[in-house]
Structures are given as structure tokens and as C-alpha cells.
C-alpha positions as CSV (number, residue, x, y, z in Angstrom):
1,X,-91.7,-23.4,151.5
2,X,-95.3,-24.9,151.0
3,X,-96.3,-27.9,152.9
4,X,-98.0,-30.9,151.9
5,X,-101.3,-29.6,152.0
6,X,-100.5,-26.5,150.3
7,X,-98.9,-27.8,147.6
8,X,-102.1,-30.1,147.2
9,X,-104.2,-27.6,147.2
10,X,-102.7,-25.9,144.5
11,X,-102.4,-29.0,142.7
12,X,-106.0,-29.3,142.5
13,X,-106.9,-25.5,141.5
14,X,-104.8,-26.2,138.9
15,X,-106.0,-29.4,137.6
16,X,-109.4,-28.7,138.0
17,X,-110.6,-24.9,136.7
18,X,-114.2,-25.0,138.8
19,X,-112.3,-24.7,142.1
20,X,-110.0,-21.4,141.4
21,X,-113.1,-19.1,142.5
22,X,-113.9,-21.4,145.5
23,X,-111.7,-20.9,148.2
24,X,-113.8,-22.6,151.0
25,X,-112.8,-26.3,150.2
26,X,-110.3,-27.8,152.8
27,X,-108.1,-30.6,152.5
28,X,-106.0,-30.7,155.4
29,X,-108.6,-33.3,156.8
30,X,-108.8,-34.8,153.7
31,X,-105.9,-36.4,152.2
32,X,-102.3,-37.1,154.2
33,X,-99.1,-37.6,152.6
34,X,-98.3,-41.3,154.7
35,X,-97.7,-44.3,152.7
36,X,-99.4,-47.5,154.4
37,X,-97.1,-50.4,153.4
38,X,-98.9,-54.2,153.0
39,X,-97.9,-57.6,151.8
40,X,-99.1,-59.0,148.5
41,X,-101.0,-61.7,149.5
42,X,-103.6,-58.9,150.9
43,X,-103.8,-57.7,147.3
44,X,-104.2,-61.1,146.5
45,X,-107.2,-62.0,148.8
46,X,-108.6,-59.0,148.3
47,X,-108.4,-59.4,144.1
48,X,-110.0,-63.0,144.5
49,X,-113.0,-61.8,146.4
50,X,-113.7,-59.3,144.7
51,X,-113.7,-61.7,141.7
52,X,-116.3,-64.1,143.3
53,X,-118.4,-62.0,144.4
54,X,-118.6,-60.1,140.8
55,X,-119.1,-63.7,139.4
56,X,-122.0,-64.4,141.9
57,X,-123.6,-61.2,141.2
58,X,-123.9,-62.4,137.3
59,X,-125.4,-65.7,138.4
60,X,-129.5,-65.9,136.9
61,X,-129.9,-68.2,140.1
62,X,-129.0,-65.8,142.6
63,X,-130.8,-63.0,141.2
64,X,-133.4,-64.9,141.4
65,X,-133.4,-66.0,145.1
66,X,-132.7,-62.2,145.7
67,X,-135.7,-61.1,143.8
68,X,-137.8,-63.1,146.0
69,X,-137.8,-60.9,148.5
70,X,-136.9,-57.6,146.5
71,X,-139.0,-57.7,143.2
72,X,-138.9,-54.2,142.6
73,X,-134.9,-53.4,143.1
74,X,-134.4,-55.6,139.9
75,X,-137.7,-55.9,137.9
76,X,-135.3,-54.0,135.6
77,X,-131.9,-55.2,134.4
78,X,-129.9,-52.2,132.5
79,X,-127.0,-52.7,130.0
80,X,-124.5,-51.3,132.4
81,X,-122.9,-52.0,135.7
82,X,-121.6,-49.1,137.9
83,X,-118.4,-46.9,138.0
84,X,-117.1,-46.1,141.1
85,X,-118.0,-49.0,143.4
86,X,-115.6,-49.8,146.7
87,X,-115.3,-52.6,148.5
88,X,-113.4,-51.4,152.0
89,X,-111.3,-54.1,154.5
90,X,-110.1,-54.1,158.1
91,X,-106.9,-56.5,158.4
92,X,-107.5,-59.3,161.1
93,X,-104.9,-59.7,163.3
94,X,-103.8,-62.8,161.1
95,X,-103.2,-60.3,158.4
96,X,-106.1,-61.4,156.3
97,X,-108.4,-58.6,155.1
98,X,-112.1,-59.0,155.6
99,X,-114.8,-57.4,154.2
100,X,-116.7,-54.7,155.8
101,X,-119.0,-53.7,153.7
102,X,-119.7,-52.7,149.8
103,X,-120.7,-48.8,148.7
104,X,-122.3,-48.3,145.1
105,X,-121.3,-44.9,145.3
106,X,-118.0,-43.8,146.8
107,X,-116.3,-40.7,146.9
108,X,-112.5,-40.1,147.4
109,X,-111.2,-41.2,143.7
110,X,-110.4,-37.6,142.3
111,X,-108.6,-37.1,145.8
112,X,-106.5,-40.0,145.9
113,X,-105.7,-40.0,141.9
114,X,-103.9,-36.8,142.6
115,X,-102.3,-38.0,145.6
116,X,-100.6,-40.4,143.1
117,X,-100.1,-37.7,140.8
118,X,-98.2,-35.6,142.9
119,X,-96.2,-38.3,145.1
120,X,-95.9,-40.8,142.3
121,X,-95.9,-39.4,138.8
122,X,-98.9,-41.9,138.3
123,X,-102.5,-42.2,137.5
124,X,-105.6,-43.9,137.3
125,X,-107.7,-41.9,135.4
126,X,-107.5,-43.3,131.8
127,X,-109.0,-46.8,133.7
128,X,-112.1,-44.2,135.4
129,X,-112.8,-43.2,132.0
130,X,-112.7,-46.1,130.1
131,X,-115.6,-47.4,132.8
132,X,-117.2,-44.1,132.1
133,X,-117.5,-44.7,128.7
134,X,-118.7,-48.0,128.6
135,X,-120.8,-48.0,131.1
136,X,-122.5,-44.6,129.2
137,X,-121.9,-46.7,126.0
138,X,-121.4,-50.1,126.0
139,X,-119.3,-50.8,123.0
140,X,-120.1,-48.4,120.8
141,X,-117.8,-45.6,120.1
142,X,-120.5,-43.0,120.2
143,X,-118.3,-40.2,122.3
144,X,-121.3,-37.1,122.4
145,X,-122.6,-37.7,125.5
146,X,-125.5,-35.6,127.7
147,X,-124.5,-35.9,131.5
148,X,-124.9,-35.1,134.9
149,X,-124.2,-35.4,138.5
150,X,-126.8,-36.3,140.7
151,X,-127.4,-35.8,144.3
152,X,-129.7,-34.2,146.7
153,X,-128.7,-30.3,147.9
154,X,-126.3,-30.8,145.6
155,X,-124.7,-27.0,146.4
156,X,-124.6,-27.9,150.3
157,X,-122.8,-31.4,150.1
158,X,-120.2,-31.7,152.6
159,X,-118.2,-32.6,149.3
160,X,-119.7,-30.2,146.8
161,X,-116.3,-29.2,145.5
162,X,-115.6,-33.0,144.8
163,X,-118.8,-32.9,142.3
164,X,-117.0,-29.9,140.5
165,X,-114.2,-32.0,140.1
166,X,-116.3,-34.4,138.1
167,X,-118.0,-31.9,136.0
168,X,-114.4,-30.9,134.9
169,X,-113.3,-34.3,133.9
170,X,-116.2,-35.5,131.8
171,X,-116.5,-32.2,130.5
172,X,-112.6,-32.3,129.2
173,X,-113.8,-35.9,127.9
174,X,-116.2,-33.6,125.5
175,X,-119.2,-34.7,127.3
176,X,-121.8,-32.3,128.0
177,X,-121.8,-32.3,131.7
178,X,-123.8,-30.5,135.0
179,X,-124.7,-30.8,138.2
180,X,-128.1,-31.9,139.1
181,X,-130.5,-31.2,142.0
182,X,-132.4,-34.5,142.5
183,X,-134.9,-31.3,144.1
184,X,-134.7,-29.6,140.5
185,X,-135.4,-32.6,137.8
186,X,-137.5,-31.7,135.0
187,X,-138.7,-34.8,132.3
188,X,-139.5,-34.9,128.7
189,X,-143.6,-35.7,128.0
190,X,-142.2,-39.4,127.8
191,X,-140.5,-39.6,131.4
192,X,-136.8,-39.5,130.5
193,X,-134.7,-37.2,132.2
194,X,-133.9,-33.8,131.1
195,X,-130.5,-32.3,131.2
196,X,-130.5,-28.6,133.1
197,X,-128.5,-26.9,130.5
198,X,-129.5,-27.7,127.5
199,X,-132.6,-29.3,127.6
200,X,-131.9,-32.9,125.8
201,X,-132.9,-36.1,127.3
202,X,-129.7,-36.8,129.7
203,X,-127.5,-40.0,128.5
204,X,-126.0,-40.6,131.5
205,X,-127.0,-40.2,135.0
206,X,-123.5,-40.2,137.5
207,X,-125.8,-40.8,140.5
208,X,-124.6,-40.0,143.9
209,X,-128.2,-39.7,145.3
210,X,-127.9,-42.0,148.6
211,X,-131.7,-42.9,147.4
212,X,-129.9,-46.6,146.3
213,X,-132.7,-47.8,145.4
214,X,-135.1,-45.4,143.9
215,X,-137.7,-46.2,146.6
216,X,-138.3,-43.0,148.0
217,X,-141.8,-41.1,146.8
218,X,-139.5,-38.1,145.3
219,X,-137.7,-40.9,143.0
220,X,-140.8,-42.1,141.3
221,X,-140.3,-40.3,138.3
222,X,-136.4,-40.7,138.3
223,X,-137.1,-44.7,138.8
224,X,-139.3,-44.7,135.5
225,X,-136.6,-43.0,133.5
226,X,-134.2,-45.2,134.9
227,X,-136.3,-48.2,133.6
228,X,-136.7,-46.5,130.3
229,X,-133.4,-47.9,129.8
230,X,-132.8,-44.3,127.4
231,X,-130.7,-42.3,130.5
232,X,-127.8,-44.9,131.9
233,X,-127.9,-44.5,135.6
234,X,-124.5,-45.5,137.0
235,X,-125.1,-46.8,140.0
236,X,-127.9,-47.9,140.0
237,X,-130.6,-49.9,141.9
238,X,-129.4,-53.2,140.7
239,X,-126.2,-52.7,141.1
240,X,-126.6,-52.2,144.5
241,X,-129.1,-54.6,145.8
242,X,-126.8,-57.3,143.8
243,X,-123.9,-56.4,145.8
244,X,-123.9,-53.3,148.1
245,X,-127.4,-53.5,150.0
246,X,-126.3,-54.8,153.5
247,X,-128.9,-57.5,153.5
248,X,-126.2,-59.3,151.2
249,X,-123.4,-59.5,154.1
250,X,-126.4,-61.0,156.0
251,X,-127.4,-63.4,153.5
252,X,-123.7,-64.5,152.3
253,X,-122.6,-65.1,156.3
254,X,-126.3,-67.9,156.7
255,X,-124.4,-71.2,156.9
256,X,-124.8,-72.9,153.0
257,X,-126.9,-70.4,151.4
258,X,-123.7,-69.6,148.8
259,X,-123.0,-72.9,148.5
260,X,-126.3,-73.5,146.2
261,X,-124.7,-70.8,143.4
262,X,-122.0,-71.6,140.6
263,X,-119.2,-70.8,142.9
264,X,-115.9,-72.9,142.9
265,X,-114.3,-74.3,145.8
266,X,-111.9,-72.3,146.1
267,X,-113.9,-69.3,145.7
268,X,-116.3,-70.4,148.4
269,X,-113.5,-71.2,150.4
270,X,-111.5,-67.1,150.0
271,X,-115.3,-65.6,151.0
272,X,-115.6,-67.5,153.7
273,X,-112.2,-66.3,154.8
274,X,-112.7,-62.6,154.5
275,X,-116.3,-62.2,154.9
276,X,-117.6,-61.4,158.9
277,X,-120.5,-63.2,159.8
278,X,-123.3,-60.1,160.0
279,X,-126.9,-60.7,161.4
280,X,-130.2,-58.9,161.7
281,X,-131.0,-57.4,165.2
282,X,-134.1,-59.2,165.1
283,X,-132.6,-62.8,164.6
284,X,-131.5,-62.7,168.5
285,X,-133.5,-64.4,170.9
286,X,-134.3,-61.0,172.4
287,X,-132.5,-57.5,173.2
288,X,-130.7,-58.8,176.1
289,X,-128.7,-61.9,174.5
290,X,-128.2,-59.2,171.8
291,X,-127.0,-57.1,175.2
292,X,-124.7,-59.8,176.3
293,X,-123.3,-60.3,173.3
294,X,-122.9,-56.5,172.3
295,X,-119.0,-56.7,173.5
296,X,-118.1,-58.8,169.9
297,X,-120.1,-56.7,167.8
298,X,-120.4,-53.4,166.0
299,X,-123.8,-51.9,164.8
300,X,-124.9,-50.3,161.8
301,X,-127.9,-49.7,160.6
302,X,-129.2,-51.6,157.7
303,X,-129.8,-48.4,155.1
304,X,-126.9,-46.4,156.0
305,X,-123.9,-44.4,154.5
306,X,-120.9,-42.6,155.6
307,X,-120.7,-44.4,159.3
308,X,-123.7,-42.8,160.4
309,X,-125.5,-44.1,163.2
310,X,-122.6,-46.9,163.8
311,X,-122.0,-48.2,167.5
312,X,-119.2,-50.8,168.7
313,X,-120.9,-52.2,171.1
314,X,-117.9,-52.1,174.1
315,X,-119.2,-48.8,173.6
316,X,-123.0,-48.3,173.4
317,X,-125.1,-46.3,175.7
318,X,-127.9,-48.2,176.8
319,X,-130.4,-45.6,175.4
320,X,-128.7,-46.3,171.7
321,X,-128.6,-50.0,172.2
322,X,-132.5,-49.5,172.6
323,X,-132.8,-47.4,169.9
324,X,-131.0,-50.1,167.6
325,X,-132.8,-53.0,169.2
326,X,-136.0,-51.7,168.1
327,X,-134.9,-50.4,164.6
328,X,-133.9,-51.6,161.5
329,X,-130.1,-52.8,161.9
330,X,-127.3,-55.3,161.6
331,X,-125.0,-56.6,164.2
332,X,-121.4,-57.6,162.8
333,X,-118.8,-59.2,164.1
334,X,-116.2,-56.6,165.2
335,X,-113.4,-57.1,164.1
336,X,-111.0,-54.3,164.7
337,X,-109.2,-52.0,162.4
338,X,-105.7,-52.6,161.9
339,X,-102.9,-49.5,162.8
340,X,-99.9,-47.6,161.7
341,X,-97.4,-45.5,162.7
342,X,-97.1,-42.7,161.8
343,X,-94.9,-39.0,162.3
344,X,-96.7,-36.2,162.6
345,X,-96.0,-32.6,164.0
346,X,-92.5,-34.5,165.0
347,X,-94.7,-37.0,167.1
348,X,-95.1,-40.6,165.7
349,X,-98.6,-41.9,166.9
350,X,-100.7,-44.6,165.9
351,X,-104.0,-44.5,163.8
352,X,-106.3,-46.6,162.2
353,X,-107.1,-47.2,159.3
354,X,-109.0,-49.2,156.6
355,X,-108.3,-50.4,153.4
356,X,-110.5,-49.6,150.0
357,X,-110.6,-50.3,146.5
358,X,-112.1,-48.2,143.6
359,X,-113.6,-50.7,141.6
360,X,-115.7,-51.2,138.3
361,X,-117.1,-55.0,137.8
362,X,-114.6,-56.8,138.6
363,X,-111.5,-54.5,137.7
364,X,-109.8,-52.7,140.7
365,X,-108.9,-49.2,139.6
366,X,-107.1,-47.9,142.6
367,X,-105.9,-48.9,146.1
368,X,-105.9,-46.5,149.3
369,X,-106.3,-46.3,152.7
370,X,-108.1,-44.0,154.8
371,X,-106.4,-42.9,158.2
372,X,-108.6,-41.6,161.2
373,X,-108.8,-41.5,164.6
374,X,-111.8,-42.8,167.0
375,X,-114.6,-45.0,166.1
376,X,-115.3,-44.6,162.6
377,X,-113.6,-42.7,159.3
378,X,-114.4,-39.5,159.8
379,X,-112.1,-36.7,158.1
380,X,-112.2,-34.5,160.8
381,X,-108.6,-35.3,162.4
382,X,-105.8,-33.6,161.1
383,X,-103.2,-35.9,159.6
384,X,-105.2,-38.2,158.9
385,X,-107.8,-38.6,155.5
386,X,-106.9,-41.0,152.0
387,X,-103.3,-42.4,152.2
388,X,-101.9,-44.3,149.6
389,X,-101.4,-47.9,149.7
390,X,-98.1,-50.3,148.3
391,X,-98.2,-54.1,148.3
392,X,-94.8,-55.3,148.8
């Protein structure tokens, strides 16, 4: 009889063609058959601030306060938003979820839609392509559509097989769809982007290049076609520094500054419950209040992804306290991440785990939790990996 895992795997040879020749992907790690079981009102807090925070991203006036300080990130304002997004929670121990921070380009949906698939008879991915299209589209019904994947060492990614799972789907949507090298981008005589294949200007860009902003010298030429406004870049620069970029969770947690936007009362009031006040290293008196203080806090870096580089600071070395004390992070508040029981190899143990939502705009697409053991999500414990979620 196969287990779980087994009869994952399979699932996704099956689904998805580009895998049957590649035997190397691994998903014990990955995904876990547990089902992590919350209230409503969690969905409910978690649906409102997601709401507010979409609405304050669309307000002129704070686009414009950010652009003070970040002219280039959205000298440029394209026609779409960004597919894909997640906005990831701890539970506080007063069963509230707060917000830990904001990716503009998460992976995990492919994996978790077919852990619905198999365990539920359910799906999410007519909602992923109707954000596809539009955000490729707008509202036309044009349905031709030039695309590709973008990333750096595309063909050494940690995920690479995740990537083919992409090309498959937009592909069966009768898009015209690669991968892309960000190392390997060729452009037309006018600057738009070519596609590998075939050798048309490409109409959509799924970027997954952890360049957020373009800023980089080997972007240049990729930031110019994405101004062209002719290749849809999804995400995208603005995207992210609207929402994602952690100087955000820094500027939302300085006492009044949301107050001066179009936000409701009660709207102020839900962010103010789930955000966690995050500071700049710098905005201590000096290393060692930062020091005394490093007991209540966790440390990031301020242009990060995938936990790298993260510290709680009960934790820290000395030496990595210095490092971050002299660099360019953020200090949050910890607040720790919530547990569940679970059975596994006959044992029941207990793991942490946070909570994330696939989300385009303002829509949330899908709900799941990721279970791991030690200090961050990491993958690399068996048993754990994405979990569904129910809100009961």
C-alpha cells in the first residue's frame, strides 16, 4: 500500500507531464497530510486586514509619502497588480493572528492545490487563473499570450521542479510558455523582452526573480522593459514596495503615521490589532539597549527572503548580534509561533507552524499552514512542510 507521500508523488507526475522524466524532486519534506483546525474569527481578522491594507495600497496619498523616499520603485505605475502574493500569521496566544510579514512572490500554491485535490476533491485553480489572465490582460478577452518564468539559475533552484509545474499550467491554458534565465534575457532593438522560444516580445513576465525591485545593475534592461508597460511583469516593483518591502511593517507600526490615510476606524483599529510593531536597528539608542532588549525580539534583515539570515534574539550569538547591529535590519517584536499536535511515526509531538494566504489584490485564493520544527520554516523536517487549513 502507498503512503501519503507516495501517493502524492504520483499525483503530481500525473498532473503535471514535465516531472515524469525527473525523478530527483522530493516531497516528503514538502507537504504533510495534517489538517490544522482554527476558528473563524481568524479567517475573519485575517480577511479584514488583508482588505485594509489592499485599500491603503490604492490610496494617491500614500503612494505619495512612500515615493518620497523611494522615487524610483514607483516612478512607474503598470495596469496590473500581482498573482501570487501571501500574507503569512503567527497566532498570539489570545488567538488573534498577526502579521509577520508580506512576500510578492511565494511559492507553495501548486503544492497545496493538490493537497486539496487529493484529500478534498477541491481546488483553487480556476481562481489562479482568472488572476493570471487579468493581470496578463486586464479585461480584455485576448487569450494568445507570450510567457515566461523568471528567476535567476533558474535550472538549479531548490524548487526548479515547482517552475515546471507552472510552465504546464499556463501552457494547458494555451499560453505560450518557458522558463527564463534572468542570466539568458535577450531584447528586441526597442528594449522589450524577448521570449527564448520563439522569439516574440514576451506578454507576460511571471517573475520569481528575488531582484523585487529591479535595482540590481543586471536588471537595468529588464527594469526598462518593465516600464515599457508592453511585457506585464507580475510581481512587480510596485507591487512590492506598496506592500511587501519590509520598510512598510516599519512605517505602519510609527505611532499615527496610518492615521493620515483614508482608512476607517475600524480598519485602523483591526491593523493595529494584528500588526507587530517592527523597527529599524538603527532607531535604538545604540547596540547595547538593542542588546538588552534582544530577549523580545526577532531579527531579519531588511531585504530578505526565505528566513535567511533570521535570529530570535533569546538566541543570538554575540558575533551575529554585531553583525546585525551594524547592517541593514529590522527588529520585530517576537511573537511566537503558535503549535499543534500532531501523530507521526505512531508518536504525537508538537510543531509549529504559521499560517499563509495565497492572495491576488484583495481576494484570498487559498489558506494553508506550513508545519516545521526549530526557528524558522524550513522544509527540511520530515512530517512537517504545507498543511491544510479549516476554519470552524
Amino acid at each position: 500500500m502507498q503512503t501519503f507521500h507516495e501517493q502524492y508523488h504520483q499525483h503530481l507526475k500525473n498532473t503535471y507531464s514535465s516531472l515524469m522524466g525527473l525523478e530527483s524532486f522530493n516531497v516528503e519534506n514538502l507537504v504533510s497530510p495534517y489538517l490544522v483546525q482554527l476558528p473563524t474569527h481568524v479567517l475573519t481578522e485575517s480577511t479584514q486586514t488583508i482588505d485594509a491594507l489592499f485599500k491603503l495600497s490604492r490610496d494617491p496619498n500614500y503612494r505619495n509619502e512612500i515615493q518620497k523616499n523611494d522615487p524610483r520603485a514607483l516612478e512607474y505605475r503598470p495596469e496590473n497588480y500581482a498573482v501570487l502574493m501571501a500574507y503569512d500569521f503567527h497566532i498570539d496566544s489570545q488567538g488573534h493572528p498577526r502579521l509577520i510579514e508580506i512576500n510578492t512572490n511565494a511559492s507553495g500554491y501548486l503544492f497545496c492545490n493538490e493537497l486539496y485535490r487529493i484529500l478534498e476533491d477541491r481546488s483553487a485553480l480556476d481562481l489562479l487563473k482568472l488572476s493570471f489572465f487579468e493581470d496578463a490582460h486586464g479585461k480584455t478577452t485576448k487569450t494568445e499570450t507570450s510567457a515566461v518564468i523568471l528567476d535567476e539559475e533558474i535550472f538549479k533552484q531548490k524548487m526548479f521542479f515547482e517552475f515546471l509545474m507552472y510552465r504546464d499550467l499556463l501552457n494547458s491554458w494555451g499560453w505560450t510558455a518557458d522558463l527564463l534565465n534572468v542570466e539568458d534575457c535577450a531584447f528586441a532593438p526597442t528594449g522589450d523582452l524577448l521570449h527564448p522560444r520563439t522569439g516574440k516580445v514576451v506578454d507576460f513576465v511571471y517573475n520569481r526573480f528575488c531582484d523585487f525591485k529591479l535595482a540590481e545593475e543586471r536588471s537595468k534592461k529588464l527594469f526598462n522593459s518593465y516600464k515599457s508597460g508592453l511585457t506585464k511583469y507580475s510581481p512587480n516593483p510596485f507591487e512590492y514596495t506598496l506592500l511587501a518591502d519590509k520598510q512598510r511593517l516599519m512605517d505602519w507600526s510609527r505611532p499615527g503615521w496610518l492615521e493620515q490615510f483614508s482608512l476607517l476606524p475600524d480598519e485602523l483599529e483591526i491593523l493595529r490589532t494584528v500588526l507587530i510593531p517592527t523597527r529599524h536597528v538603527n532607531t535604538y539608542a545604540d547596540c547595547e539597549e538593542l542588546w538588552e532588549k534582544r530577549k523580545n525580539l526577532f531579527f531579519k534583515p531588511k531585504e530578505s527572503f526565505g528566513g535567511k539570515a533570521t535570529y530570535r534574539g533569546k538566541n543570538i550569538s554575540r558575533k551575529a548580534f554585531e553583525r546585525i547591529c551594524e547592517g541593514d535590519s529590522v527588529a520585530q517584536e517576537y511573537v511566537p509561533a503558535p503549535t499543534v499536535n500532531v501523530m507521526f511515526k505512531n508518536i504525537e509531538s508538537e510543531w509549529k507552524y504559521d499560517l499563509r494566504f495565497y492572495v491576488y489584490k484583495n481576494q484570498i485564493q487559498l489558506a494553508v499552514a506550513r508545519i516545521y520544527q526549530g526557528q524558522v520554516t524550513n522544509f527540511n523536517t520530515l512530517g512537517g512542510g504545507f498543511a491544510r487549513v479549516s476554519f470552524t
